[in-house]
C-alpha positions as a Markdown table, in Angstrom:
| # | Residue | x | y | z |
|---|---|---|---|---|
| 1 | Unk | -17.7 | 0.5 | 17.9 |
| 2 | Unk | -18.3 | 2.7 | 14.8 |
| 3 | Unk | -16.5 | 2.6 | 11.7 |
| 4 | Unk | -16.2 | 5.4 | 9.7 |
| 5 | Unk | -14.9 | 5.1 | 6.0 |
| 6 | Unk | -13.7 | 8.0 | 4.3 |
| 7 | Unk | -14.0 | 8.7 | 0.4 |
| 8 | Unk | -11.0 | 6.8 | -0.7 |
| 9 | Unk | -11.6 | 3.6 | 1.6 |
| 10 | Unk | -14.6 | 2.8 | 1.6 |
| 11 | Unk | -15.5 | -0.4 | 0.2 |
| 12 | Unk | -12.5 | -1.1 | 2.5 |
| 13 | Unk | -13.9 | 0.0 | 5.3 |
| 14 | Unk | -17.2 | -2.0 | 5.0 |
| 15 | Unk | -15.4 | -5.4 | 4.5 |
| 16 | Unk | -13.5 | -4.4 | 8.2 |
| 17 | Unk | -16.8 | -3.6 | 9.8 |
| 18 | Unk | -18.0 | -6.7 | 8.6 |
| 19 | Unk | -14.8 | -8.7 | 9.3 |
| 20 | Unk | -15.6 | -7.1 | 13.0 |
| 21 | Unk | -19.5 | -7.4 | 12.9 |
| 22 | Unk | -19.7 | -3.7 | 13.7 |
| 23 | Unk | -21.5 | -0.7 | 13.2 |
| 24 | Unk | -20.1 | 0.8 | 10.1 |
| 25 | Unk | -21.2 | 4.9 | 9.7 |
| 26 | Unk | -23.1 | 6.6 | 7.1 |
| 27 | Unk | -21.5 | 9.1 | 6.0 |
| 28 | Unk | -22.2 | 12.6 | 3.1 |
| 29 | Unk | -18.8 | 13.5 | 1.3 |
| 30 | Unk | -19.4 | 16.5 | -1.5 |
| 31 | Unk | -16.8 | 19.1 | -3.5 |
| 32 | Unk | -18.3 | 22.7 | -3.3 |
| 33 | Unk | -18.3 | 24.7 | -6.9 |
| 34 | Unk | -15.3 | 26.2 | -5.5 |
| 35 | Unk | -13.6 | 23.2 | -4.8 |
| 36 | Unk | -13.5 | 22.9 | -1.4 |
| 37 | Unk | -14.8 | 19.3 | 0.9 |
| 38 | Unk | -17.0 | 18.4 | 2.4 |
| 39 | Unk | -17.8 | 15.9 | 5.0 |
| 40 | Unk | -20.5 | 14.8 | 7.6 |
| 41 | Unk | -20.5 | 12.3 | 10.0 |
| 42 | Unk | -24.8 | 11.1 | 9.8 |
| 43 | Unk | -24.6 | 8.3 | 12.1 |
| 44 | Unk | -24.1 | 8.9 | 15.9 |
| 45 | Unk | -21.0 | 8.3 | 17.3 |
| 46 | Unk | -19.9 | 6.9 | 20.6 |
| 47 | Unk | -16.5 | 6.8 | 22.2 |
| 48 | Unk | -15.0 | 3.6 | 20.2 |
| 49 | Unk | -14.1 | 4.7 | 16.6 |
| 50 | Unk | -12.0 | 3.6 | 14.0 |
| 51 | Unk | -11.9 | 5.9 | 10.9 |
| 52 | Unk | -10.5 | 4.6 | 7.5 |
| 53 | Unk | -8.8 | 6.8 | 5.2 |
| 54 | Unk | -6.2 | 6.6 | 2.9 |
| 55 | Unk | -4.7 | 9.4 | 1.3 |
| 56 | Unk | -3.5 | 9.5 | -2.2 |
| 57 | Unk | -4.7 | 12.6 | -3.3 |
| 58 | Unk | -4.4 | 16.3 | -1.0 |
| 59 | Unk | -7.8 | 16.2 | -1.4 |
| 60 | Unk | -8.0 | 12.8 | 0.5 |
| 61 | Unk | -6.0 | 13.9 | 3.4 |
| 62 | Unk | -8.5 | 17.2 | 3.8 |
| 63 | Unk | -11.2 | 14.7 | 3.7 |
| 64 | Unk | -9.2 | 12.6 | 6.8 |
| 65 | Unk | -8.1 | 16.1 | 9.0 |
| 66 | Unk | -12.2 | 16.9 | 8.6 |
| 67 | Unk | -13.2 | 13.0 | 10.1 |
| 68 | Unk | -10.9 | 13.8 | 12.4 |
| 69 | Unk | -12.2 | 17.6 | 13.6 |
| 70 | Unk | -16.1 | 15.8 | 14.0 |
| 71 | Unk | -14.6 | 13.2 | 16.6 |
| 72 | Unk | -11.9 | 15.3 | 18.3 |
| 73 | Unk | -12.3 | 14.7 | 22.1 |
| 74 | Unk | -12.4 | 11.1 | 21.4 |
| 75 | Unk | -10.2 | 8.7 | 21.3 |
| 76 | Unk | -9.9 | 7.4 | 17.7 |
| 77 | Unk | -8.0 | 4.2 | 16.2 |
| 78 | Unk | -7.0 | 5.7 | 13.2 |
| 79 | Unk | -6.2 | 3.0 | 10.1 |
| 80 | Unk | -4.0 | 4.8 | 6.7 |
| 81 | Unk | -4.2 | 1.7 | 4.7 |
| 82 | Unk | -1.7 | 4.0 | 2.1 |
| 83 | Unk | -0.2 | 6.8 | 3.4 |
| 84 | Unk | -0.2 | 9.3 | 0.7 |
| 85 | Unk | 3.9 | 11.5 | 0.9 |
| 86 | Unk | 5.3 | 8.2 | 2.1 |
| 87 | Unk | 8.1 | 8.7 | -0.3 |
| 88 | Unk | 8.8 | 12.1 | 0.6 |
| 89 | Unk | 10.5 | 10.8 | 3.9 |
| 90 | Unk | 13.8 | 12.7 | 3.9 |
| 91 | Unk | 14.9 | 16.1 | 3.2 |
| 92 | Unk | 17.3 | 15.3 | -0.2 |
| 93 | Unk | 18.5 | 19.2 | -1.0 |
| 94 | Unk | 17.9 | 22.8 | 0.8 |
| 95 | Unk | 15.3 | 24.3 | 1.3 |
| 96 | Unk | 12.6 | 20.9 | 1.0 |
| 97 | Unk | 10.4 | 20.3 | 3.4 |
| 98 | Unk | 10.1 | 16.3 | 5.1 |
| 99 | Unk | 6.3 | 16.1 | 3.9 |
| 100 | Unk | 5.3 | 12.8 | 5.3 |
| 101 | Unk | 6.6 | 14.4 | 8.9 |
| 102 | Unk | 4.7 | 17.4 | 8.2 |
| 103 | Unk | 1.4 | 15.6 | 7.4 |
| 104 | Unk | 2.0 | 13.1 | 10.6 |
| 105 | Unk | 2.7 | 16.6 | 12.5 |
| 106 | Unk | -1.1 | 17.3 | 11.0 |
| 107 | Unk | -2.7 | 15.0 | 12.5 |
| 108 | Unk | -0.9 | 14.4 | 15.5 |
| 109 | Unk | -3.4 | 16.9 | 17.2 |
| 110 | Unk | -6.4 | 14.9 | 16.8 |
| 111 | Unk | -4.8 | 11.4 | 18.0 |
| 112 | Unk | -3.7 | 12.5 | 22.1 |
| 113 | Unk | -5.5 | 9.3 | 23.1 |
| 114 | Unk | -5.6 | 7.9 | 20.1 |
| 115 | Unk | -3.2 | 5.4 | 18.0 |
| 116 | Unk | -2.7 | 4.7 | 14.1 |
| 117 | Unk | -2.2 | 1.7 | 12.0 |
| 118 | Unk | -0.1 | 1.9 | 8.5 |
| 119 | Unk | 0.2 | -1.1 | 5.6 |
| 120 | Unk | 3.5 | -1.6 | 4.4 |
| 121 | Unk | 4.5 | 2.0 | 4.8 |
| 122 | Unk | 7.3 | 2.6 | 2.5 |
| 123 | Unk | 9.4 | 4.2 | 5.3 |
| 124 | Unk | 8.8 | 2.6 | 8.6 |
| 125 | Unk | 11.0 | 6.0 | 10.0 |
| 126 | Unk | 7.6 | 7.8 | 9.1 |
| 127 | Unk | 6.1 | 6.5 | 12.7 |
| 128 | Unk | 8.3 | 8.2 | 14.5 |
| 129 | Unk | 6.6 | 11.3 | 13.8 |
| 130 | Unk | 3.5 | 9.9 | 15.5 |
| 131 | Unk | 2.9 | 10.5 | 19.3 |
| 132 | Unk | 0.8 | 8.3 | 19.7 |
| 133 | Unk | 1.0 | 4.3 | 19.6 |
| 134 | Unk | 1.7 | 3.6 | 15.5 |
| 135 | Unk | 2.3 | 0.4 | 13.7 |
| 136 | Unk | 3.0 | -0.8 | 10.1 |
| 137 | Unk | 0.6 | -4.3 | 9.2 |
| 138 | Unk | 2.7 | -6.8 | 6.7 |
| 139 | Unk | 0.2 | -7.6 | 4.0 |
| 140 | Unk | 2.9 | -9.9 | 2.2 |
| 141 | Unk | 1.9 | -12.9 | 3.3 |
| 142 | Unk | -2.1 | -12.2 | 2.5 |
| 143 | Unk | -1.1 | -12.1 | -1.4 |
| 144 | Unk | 1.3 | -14.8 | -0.9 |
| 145 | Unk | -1.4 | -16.6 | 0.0 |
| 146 | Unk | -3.2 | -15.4 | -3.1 |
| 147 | Unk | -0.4 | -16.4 | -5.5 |
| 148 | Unk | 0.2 | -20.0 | -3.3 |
| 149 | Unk | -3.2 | -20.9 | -5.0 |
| 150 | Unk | -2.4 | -20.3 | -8.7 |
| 151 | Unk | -0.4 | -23.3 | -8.4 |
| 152 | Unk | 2.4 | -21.5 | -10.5 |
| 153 | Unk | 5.5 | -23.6 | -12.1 |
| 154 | Unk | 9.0 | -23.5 | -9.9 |
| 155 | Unk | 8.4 | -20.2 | -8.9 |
| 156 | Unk | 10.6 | -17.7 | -7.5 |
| 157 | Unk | 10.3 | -14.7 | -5.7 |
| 158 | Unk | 12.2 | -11.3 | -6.8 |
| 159 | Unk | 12.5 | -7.7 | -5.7 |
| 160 | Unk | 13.1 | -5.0 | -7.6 |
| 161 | Unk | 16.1 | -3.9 | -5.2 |
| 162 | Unk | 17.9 | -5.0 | -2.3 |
| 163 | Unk | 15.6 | -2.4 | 0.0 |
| 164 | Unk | 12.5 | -4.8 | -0.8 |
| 165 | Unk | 14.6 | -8.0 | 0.4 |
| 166 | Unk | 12.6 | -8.2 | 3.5 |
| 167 | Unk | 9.3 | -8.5 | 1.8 |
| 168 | Unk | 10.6 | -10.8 | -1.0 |
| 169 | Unk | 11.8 | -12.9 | 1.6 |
| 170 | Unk | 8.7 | -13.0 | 3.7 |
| 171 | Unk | 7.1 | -14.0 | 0.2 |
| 172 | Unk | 9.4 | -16.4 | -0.9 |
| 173 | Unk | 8.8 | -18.4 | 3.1 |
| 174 | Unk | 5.2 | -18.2 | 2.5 |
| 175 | Unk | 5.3 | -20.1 | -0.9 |
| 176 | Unk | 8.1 | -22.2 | 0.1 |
| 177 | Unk | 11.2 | -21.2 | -2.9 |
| 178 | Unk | 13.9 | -19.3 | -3.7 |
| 179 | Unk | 14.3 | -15.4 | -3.5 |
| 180 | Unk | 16.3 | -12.9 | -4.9 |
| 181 | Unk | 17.0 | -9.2 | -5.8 |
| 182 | Unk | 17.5 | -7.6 | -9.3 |
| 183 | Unk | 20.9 | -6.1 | -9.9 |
| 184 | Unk | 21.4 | -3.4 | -12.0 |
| 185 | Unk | 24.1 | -3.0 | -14.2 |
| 186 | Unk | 24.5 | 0.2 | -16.5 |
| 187 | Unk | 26.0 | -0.9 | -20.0 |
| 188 | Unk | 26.1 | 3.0 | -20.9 |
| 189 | Unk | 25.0 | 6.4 | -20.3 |
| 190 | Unk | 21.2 | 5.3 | -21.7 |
| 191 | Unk | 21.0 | 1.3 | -21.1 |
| 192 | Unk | 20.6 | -0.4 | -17.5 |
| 193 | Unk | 20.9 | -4.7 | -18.1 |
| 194 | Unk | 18.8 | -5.6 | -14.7 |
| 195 | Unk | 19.3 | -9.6 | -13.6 |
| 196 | Unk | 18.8 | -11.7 | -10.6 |
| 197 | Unk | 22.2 | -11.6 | -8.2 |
| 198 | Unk | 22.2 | -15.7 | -7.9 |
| 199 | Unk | 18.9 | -17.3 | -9.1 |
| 200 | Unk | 18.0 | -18.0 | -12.5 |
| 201 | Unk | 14.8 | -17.7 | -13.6 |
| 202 | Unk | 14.5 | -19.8 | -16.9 |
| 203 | Unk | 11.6 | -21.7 | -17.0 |
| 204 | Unk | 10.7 | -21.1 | -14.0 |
| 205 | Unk | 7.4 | -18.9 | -12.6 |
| 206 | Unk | 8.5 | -15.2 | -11.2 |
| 207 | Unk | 6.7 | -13.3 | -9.2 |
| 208 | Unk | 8.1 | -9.5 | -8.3 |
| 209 | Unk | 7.1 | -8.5 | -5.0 |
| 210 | Unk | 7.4 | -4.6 | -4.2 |
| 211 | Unk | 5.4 | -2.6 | -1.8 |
| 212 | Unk | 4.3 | -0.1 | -4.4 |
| 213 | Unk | 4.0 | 0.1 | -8.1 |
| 214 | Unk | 3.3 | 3.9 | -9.3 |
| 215 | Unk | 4.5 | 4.6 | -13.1 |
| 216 | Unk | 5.1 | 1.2 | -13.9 |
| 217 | Unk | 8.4 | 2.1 | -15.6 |
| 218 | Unk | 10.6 | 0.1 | -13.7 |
| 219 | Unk | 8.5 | -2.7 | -13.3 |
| 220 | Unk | 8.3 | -2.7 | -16.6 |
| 221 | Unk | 11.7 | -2.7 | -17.5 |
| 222 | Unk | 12.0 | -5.6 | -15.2 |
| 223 | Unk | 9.6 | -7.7 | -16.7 |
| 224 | Unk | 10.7 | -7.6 | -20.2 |
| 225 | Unk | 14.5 | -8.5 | -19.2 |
| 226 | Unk | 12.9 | -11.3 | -16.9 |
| 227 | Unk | 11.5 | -12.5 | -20.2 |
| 228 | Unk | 14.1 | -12.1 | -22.3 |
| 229 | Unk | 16.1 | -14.2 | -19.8 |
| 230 | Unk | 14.1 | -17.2 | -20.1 |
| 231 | Unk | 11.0 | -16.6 | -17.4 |
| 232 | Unk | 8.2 | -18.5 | -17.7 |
| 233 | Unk | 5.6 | -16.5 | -16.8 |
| 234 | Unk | 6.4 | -13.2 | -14.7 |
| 235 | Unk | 3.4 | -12.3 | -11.9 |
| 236 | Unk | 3.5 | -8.9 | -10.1 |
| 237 | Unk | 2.2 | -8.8 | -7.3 |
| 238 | Unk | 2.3 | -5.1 | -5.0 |
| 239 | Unk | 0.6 | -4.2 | -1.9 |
| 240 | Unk | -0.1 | -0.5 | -2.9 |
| 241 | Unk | -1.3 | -0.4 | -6.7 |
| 242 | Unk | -1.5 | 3.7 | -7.0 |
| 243 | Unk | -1.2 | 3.2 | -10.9 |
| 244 | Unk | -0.6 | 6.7 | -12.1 |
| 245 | Unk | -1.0 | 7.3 | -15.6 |
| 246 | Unk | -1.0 | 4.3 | -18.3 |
| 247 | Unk | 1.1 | 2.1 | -15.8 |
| 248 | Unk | -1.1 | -0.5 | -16.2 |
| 249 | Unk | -0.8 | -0.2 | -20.3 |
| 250 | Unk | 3.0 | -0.5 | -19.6 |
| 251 | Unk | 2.7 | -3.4 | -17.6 |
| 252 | Unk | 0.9 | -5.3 | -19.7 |
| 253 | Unk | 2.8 | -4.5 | -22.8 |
| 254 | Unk | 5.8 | -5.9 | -21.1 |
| 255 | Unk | 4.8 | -9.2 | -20.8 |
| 256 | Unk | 3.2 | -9.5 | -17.4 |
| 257 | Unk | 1.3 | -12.2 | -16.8 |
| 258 | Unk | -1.3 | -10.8 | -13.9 |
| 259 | Unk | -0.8 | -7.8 | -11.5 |
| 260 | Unk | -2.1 | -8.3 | -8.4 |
| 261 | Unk | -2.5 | -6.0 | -5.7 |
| 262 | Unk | -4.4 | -5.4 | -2.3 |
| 263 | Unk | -7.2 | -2.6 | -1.3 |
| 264 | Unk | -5.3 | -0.3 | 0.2 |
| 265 | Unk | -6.3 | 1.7 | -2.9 |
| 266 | Unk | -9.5 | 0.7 | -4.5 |
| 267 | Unk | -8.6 | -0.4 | -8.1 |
| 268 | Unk | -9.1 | -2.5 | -10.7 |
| 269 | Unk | -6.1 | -5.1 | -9.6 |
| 270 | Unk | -7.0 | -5.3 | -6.0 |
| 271 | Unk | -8.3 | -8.3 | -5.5 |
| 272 | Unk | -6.6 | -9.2 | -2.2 |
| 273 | Unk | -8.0 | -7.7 | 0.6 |
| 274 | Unk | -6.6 | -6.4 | 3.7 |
| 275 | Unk | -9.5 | -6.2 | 5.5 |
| 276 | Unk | -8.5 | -9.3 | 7.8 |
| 277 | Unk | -5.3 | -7.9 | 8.8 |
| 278 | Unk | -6.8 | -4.8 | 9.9 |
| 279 | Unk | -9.6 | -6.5 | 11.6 |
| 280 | Unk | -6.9 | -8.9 | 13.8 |
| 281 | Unk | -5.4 | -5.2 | 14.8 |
| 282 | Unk | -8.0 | -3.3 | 15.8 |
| 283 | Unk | -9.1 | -6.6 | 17.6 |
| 284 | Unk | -5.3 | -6.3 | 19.7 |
């Protein structure tokens, strides 16, 4: 088996080849003076490869359709720890394209024999678009896990909206307490009040679960009102930490306690790692 890491995964990738005890591929990435990527496969390649890659930039996902050009003819396991466009999974007015179809449409050519593995993707309609085998790895409970250990006070789980239930719930099993979803409630044509539905959370530990934190507005928001309401201590904790901009400044000017995320995206926060989960899958 080779592993082959692409620019934005690779520390990722070497923790799964060593998870696996595999090969894991050297590999040359470099950006021409006109901009354009560049990528070479150095180590030889047999008919067993996984390539890692996720893509949250374009220039990521050139990076991934050239990986995938060097091994066409072979079957490849492909692994899209974050799948850049995952948002962009519907068409909302006329005349917008459905990119994360259109970039699954992509790379649909290179994966005949092939099959893909997602984290969390943020629309699980995305696989669809696939023709090949494709599945979506929970990485919940593996920072459940992480936050079991903290040994935090009464804690309870919360998502940011009733469409992360399913993960806050997964959470909230994992640790053993209570779950619940913020509700919104606009006071006026400027102010949102956000709350739990049924749990309160004074003096109690919090811990927001959400599959992605990008601009760190809402979260936030969130974390302040938690606060303000009589939280404890309020935890974040995200499998996808793309952290555009001064998220991270916001975050931490709020009142949040720690963010924690996985490596889906190499940062700063991620200090659970998914490489286990992907390991068990290619395994299967």
């Amino acid at each position: 088996m080779v592993i082959i890491g692409g620019p934005a995964s690779q520390l990722l990738a070497g923790r799964v080849a060593a998870e696996l005890n595999e090969t894991l591929a050297l590999c040359d990435y470099r950006t021409f003076p006109d901009g354009e990527s560049y990528s070479q496969i150095q180590s030889e390649l047999d008919d067993n490869i996984i390539i890692i890659q996720s893509t949250p930039t374009d220039r990521d996902l050139v990076y991934l359709l050239q990986l995938l050009d060097i091994c066409q003819g072979r079957p490849v396991k492909l692994v899209m720890p974050y799948f850049g466009y995952a948002r962009q999974d519907k068409i909302f007015q006329p005349g917008e394209p459905m990119t994360a179809r259109a970039v699954a449409t992509a790379l649909n050519p290179f994966l005949k024999d092939g099959s893909v593995f997602l984290v969390n993707i943020h629309a699980p309609s995305i696989m669809i678009h696939f023709h090949c085998p494709a599945e979506s790895l929970d990485a919940t409970s593996l920072l459940a896990g992480k936050i079991a250990a903290m040994g935090l006070h009464d804690p309870v789980v919360i998502s940011p909206d009733k469409g992360a239930m399913n993960m806050a719930r997964t959470a909230a099993r994992a640790l053993g307490c209570d779950c619940d979803f913020l509700q919104k409630t606009r006071l006026s044509g400027t102010e949102v009040s956000m709350a739990p539905q049924d749990v309160a959370v004074a003096g109690r530990d919090v811990v927001i679960f959400d599959d992605m934190i990008a601009t760190g507005g809402t979260m936030a928001t969130a974390i302040t009102m938690l606060r303000r309401q009589g939280a404890k201590r309020v935890y974040l904790a995200a499998v996808h930490p793309v952290l555009t901009g001064s998220a991270v400044l916001k975050l931490y000017r709020s009142g949040v306690e720690a963010v924690l995320a996985t490596d889906t995206l190499d940062k700063g926060v991620s200090t659970v790692s998914v490489a286990p989960l992907i390991a068990r899958a290619i395994k299967s």
